[in-house]
Phi, psi and omega in degrees: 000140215203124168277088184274161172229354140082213181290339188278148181314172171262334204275351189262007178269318145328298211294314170313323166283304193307339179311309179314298170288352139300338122354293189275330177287294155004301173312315196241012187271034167195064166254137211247339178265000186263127168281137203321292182297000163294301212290338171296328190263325183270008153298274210314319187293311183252041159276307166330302183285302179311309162305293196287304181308302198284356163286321150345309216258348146290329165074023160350188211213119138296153175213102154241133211237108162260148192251106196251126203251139182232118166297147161309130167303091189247109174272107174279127187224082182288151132344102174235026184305191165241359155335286156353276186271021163264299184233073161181090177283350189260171205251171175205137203226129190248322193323314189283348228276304189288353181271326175340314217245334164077202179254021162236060164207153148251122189268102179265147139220144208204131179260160205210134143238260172297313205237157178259122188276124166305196185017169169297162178231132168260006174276346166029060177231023152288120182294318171240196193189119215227082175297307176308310211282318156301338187265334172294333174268346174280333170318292175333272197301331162265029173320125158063023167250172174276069201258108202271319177190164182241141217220112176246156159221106197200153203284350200117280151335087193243132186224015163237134184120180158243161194300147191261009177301336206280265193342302160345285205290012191270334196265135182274038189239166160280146146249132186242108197256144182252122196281078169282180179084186210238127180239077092294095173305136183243182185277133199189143177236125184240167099247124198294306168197170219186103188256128164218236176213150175262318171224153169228152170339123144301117188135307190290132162317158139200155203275122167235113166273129158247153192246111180262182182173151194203147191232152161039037190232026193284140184097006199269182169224131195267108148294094162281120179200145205238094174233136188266120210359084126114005201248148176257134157236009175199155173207157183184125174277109190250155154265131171300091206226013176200163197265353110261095192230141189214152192201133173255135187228097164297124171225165194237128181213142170241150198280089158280346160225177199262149158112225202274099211249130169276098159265131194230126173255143200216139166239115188332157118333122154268136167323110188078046199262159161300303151214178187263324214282350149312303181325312177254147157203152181275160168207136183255182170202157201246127187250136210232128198304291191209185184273148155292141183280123197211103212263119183223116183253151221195142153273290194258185138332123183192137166315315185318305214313320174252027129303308177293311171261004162278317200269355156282295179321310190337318187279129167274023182273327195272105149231146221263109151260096193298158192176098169315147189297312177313311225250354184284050181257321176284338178285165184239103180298353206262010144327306168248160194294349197192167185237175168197117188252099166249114200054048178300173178263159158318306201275329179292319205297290189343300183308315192265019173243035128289348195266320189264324172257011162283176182289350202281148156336108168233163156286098163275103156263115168243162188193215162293322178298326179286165140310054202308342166306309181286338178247011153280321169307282194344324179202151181255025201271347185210150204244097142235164190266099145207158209226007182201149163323348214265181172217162195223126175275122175228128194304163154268122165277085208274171217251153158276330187246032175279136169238354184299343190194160169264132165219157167334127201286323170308300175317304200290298199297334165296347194277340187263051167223319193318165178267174200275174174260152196272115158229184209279141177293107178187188155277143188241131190208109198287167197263194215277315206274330187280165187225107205251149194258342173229149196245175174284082190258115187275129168055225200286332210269127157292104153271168196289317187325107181290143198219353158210105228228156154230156156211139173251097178246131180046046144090029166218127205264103204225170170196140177241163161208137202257034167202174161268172138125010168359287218271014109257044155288304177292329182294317232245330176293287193299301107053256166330292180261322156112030203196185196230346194320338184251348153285331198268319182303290145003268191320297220249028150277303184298320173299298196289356172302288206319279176306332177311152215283136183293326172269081196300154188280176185272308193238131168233137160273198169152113154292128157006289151214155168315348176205115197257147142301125153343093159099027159271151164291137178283135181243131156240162161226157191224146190243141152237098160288159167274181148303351178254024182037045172259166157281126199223142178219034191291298183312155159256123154264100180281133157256122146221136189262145219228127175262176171321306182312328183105019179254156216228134181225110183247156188202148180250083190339188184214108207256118152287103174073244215255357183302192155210137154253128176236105160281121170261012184046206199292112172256161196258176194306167143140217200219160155211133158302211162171122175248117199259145179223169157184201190202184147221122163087243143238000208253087183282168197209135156199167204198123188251155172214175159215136199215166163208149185250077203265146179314138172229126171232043174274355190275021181227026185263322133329099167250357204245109208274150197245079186300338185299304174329299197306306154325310166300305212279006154286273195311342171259023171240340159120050184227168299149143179230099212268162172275151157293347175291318176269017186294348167286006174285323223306288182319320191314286177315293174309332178272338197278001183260144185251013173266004189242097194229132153336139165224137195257133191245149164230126245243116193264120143233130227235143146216167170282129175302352187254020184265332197298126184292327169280011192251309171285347184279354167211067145235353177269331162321311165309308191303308192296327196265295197338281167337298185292341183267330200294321185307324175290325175290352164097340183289356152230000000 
């Protein structure tokens, strides 16, 4: 501990004595009844006391510095895939490595599949294995500590992530990686991965690749079969012809019934094969009764128009037959679910009006180009007033408090950034009735002006938009993002509004999606109307889910915003139905569903251990890559390395002299002994 004085003079420290002590003479220079060594110890104490008060009021800086020593840090990181206990039958015990190491090094251990685990593990029941997403987080959690090394222990093997060499070069360490597995091809049949479409049609042909591969199997014959719940519909016989072989085997299946068809690829077994459990893998496909139909008329030529039908098809539910208003003479309208009218003429509206008094669904697009007179007839959902030739560019704003339907908040804020849509110069006014998801903001000013409206009448659903010019949204998207997602989100929300059945359920039900992976949270959601088909989520809603087996699983919603939400967390494999009930009133509701919790095998399309990775991601950090045979080296190497040393930091701390707490206790000690000799002395 040390006095710095910082901005302040040094010179104020004399000057602070001689106070004192002119003080204390002044006091004490003619006391006549005191004996000389009295009256000598009470000038010191209050030259003393006088001095440190007027040092006080200057206020100097202590300054004390501890020297704080940090062991080195050693970080364990075991394997706990199932990678592990599949091709690598010997055991590996890391546990002793920290008594080994003794108390001057810290010792972390931690086990990793996807996600990173405190302590060791021997259960080597992570179903994936994500090595970078472990190296990174231990980077993290050990940030700014002395991290002497890192002690991996892994086949190698990875199906999450990124390659982890990258991730590597993060750790400022030795890494000393323990080479589990095998890098020895054994005799083995994989299949390795299996590209398909989730859905198809009824009725309809579709395409499945499988990328199969055999080891040590040459001269063998590979059996490949394909059975769709529990049924075979395809087999085939490949020949083996390398001692490593690998084949994309295209096959062709038909959806023949609908909803959720569980398909199993399968390859025979070889004599001495290594493991089975490679061999198979499910796939599910969600087969759908047929595409909604979607009829889009046109007088003339325009970019839009295959904007317009690329970003509806993205959805496969949806298909587009494009058609000049002239040419509809071979069609049969009532073929389809739904119309889309763009920029029509009079004289086409004139043509289109059985198509305008039927029930079906239509999309009105106007623009510069359109006959705005037919097409305020045509519909009452937007009003518009011009009176010139001119035209007006208008950005879309979306409404916040549009509810017929949702898009994405990522969609929304790309959709207020496109550049504007071209309309015709006038006022624009939704009827009373209508409900608009986008508004006009011409140049800086936000209007009232609609630029995308729905309305729903007499059990007939419509929708207009008051401009042209998509397609550059999509050039301006892409651009951006590098991608088309929020015009296609756009297009196929607005269909799918457009199409949906006029007699809305009351109560829905809905899963996320139809097919969770082993040890994904099942996600549900649930919608209730009133009689005014508002949203209402006042009732409680129960769900139970029933597996093949016969076993029940019950839950209770949760309700969000105007909603419902159910996480059920984990379900073991297998199909379930499901029945959601709830009530208003006296009026009961119920919504049947179906999900499946299909098997991940991924850690076991790999058998073959990848020691090179390991190897690499070692020689670039200076740290070696051991066998498990050599793990008694391990300790060696770690003390023997001289880059892994204690390291000592020094801890500087500056306070105000009147914060130190022992400065008063003996300035009040003095005052306190000074007072008691003068009290013995007869002088107070």
């Amino acid at each position: 501990m040390s006095l710095t004085w910082g901005t302040v003079s040094g010179w104020w420290a004399p000057a602070c004595m001689i106070l004192g002590l002119l003080y204390a003479w002044l006091m004490y220079r003619k006391p006549v009844q005191l004996v000389k060594g009295v009256r000598y110890a009470l000038f010191a104490f209050r030259a003393f006391v006088v001095s440190f008060l007027a040092l006080l009021l200057v206020s100097p800086m202590v300054k004390s510095t501890k020297y704080l020593p940090q062991k080195p840090v050693v970080l364990i990181a075991q394997d706990n895939s199932q990678s592990i206990k599949l091709f690598d039958k010997s055991r590996l015990s890391l546990s002793a490595l920290k008594k080994e190491l003794g108390d001057s090094y810290e010792v972390h251990e931690f086990n990793f599949d996807k996600d990173l685990h405190d302590s060791l593990s021997n259960k080597y029941d992570g179903r994936q294995t994500d090595i970078s997403s472990a190296l990174h987080q231990l980077n993290e959690r050990f940030v700014n500590r002395n991290i002497g090394a890192l002690v991996l222990a892994t086949d190698g093997l990875y199906n999450l992530g990124t390659d982890p060499q990258y991730e590597a070069r993060n750790i400022k360490t030795s890494i000393y990686a323990i080479a589990l597995g095998d890098t020895v091809p054994r005799r083995d049949l994989v299949i390795s991965n299996v590209n398909y479409n989730k859905t198809a049609f009824l009725g309809n042909d579709f395409e499945v690749e499988i990328l199969a591969e055999a080891y040590q199997s040459k001269g063998e014959q590979m059996r490949l079969s394909i059975t769709q719940d529990g049924r075979q519909v395809h087999a085939q016989n490949i020949a083996i012809n390398l001692a490593a072989f690998k084949k994309v085997i295209p096959v062709k299946l038909n959806a023949d019934k609908k909803g959720i068809r569980k398909f199993t690829i399968s390859l025979a077994p070889v004599k001495n094969e290594l493991s089975v459990q490679n061999n198979t893998e499910n796939i599910y496909i969600d087969v759908l009764d047929a595409r909604q139909k979607i009829l889009l008329l046109y007088d003339g030529p325009h970019p839009d128009l295959a904007v317009i039908k690329q970003g509806i098809e993205s959805n496969k539910n949806f298909e587009v037959k494009t058609s000049l208003v002239s040419d509809i003479g071979p069609l049969k309208l009532a073929d389809y679910n739904m119309a889309i009218l763009y920029q029509l003429s009079a004289d086409s509206y004139s043509k289109l009006q059985p198509l305008l008094q039927s029930k079906t669904p239509v999309w009105y697009i106007a623009g510069t180009q359109a006959n705005l007179s037919a097409f305020n007839s045509a519909q009452k959902t937007v009003k518009v007033t011009s009176n010139s030739q001119e035209i007006q560019e208008a950005f879309a704003q979306p409404v916040s408090t549009f509810s017929a339907f949702t898009l994405t908040d990522s969609t929304k804020n790309k959709i207020s950034k496109l550049p504007p849509l071209v309309a015709a110069f006038g006022s624009y006014a939704a009827s009373g009735t209508a409900s608009t998801l986008l508004k006009q903001k011409i140049g800086n000013v936000e209007t009232a002006y609609p630029l995308l409206a729905f309305s729903d009448e007499g059990g007939r659903k419509s929708a207009v938009l008051t401009g042209e010019g998509i397609w550059r949204w999509q050039l301006a998207e892409y651009r951006e993002h590098g991608n088309h997602h929020a015009v296609e989100e756009l297009l196929s929300q607005t269909v799918q509004y457009l199409t949906a059945n006029a007699n809305r359920q009351r109560f829905r039900v809905y899963a996320s999606k139809n097919v969770f992976d082993e040890g994904e949270n099942l996600l549900l959601n649930a919608e209730l109307y009133n009689d005014a088909l508002e949203l209402i989520n006042t009732p409680d809603v129960k769900i139970n889910l029933k597996s093949q087996s016969g076993k029940n699983y019950s839950f209770l919603f949760t309700r969000s915003g105007q909603s419902y939400q159910l996480n059920a967390g984990t379900l073991p494999i297998g199909e379930y139905t499901y029945q959601a009930t709830t009530s208003i009133g006296k009026q009961a509701f119920t919504a049947n569903g179906q999900i499946t919790v299909k098997q991940l095998n991924l850690e076991a399309r790999q058998s073959t251990a990848n020691h090179q990775l390991l190897r690499g991601m070692a020689a670039q950090s200076g740290g070696k890559m051991l066998l498990p045979s050599q793990l008694t080296q391990l300790a060696s190497l770690i003390r023997k390395n001289e880059n892994i040393k204690t390291v000592v930091y020094e801890d500087k701390h500056y306070s105000d002299l009147i914060d130190v707490k022992w400065v008063f206790i003996l300035i009040l000690l003095l005052l306190s002994a000074e007072w008691f000799l003068r009290k013995r002395e007869g002088e107070v």
